[in-house]
C-alpha positions in Angstrom: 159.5 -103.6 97.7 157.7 -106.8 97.5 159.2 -109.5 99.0 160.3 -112.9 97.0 158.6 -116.3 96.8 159.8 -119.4 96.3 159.6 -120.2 93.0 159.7 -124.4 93.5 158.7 -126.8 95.9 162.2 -127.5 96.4 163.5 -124.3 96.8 161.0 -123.3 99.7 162.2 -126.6 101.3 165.1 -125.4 100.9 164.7 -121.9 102.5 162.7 -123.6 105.6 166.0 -125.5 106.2 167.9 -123.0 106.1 166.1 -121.2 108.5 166.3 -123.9 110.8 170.1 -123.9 110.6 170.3 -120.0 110.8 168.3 -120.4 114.4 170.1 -123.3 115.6 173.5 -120.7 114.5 172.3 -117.6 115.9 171.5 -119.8 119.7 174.8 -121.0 119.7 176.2 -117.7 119.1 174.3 -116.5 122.0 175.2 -119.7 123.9 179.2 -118.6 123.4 178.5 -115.3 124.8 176.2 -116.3 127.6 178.8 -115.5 130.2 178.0 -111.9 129.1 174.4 -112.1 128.8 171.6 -112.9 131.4 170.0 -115.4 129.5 168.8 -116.4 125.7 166.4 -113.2 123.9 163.0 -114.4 124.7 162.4 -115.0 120.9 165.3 -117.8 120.6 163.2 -120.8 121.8 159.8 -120.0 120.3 161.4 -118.6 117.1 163.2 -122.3 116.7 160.1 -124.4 118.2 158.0 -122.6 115.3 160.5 -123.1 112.2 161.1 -126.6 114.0 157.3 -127.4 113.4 157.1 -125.8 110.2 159.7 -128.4 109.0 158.0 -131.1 111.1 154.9 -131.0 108.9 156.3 -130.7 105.6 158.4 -133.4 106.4 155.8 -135.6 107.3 153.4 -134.8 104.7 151.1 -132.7 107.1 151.9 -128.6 105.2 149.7 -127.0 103.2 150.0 -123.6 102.5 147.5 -120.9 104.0 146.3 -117.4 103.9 147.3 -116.6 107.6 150.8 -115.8 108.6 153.4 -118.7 110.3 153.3 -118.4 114.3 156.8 -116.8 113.7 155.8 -114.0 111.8 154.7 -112.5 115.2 158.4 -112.4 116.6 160.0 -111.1 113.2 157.5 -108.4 113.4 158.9 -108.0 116.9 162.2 -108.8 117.0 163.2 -108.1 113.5 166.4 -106.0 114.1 167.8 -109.0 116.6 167.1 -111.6 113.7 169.8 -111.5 110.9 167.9 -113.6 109.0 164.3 -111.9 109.5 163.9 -111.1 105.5 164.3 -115.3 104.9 161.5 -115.6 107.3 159.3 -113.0 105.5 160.4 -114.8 102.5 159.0 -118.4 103.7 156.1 -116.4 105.4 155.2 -114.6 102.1 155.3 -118.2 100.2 153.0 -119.8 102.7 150.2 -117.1 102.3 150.3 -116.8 98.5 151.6 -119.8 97.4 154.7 -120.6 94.5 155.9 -118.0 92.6 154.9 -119.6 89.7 156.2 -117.6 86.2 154.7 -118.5 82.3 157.5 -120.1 80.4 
């Protein structure tokens, strides 16, 4: 199954801030249930610090797509079955390495 690119600029915006609200979500539900754990998974704080940059640079003009995978794609491959939203990652990851899905209208 091949995974889905972004089809617009705005659209992969989109998806890159949506992973940064489902990573901010998933540590505070981890944060609610802390008396019950012994800590934060060790993905939580590299997983957000590398969408967080991600956004960072598209924000300020500084993105440009690449061949190579996002520093993330390391802890999806990882910690996939922790990360509920591990298929939007491989979704931003697979835009980033092969651009736009761009279709002939």
């Amino acid at each position: 199954m091949a995974i889905q690119r972004a089809r617009t600029a705005d659209e992969y915006i989109d998806w890159v801030q949506q992973a940064r609200f489902e990573v901010a979500a998933l540590r505070d539900c981890f944060e609610y249930e802390l008396e019950d754990l012994k800590g934060f998974p060790v993905f939580i704080a590299p997983l957000q610090g590398a969408i967080d940059e991600l956004y960072s640079a598209m924000a300020a003009g500084r993105y440009t797509f690449g061949r190579e995978d996002l520093p993330f794609m390391e802890l999806v491959t990882r910690f996939g079955d922790s990360i509920p939203f591990h298929l939007l990652l491989k979704q931003i990851n697979e835009t980033h390495r092969h651009g736009l899905e761009v279709t002939d209208a």
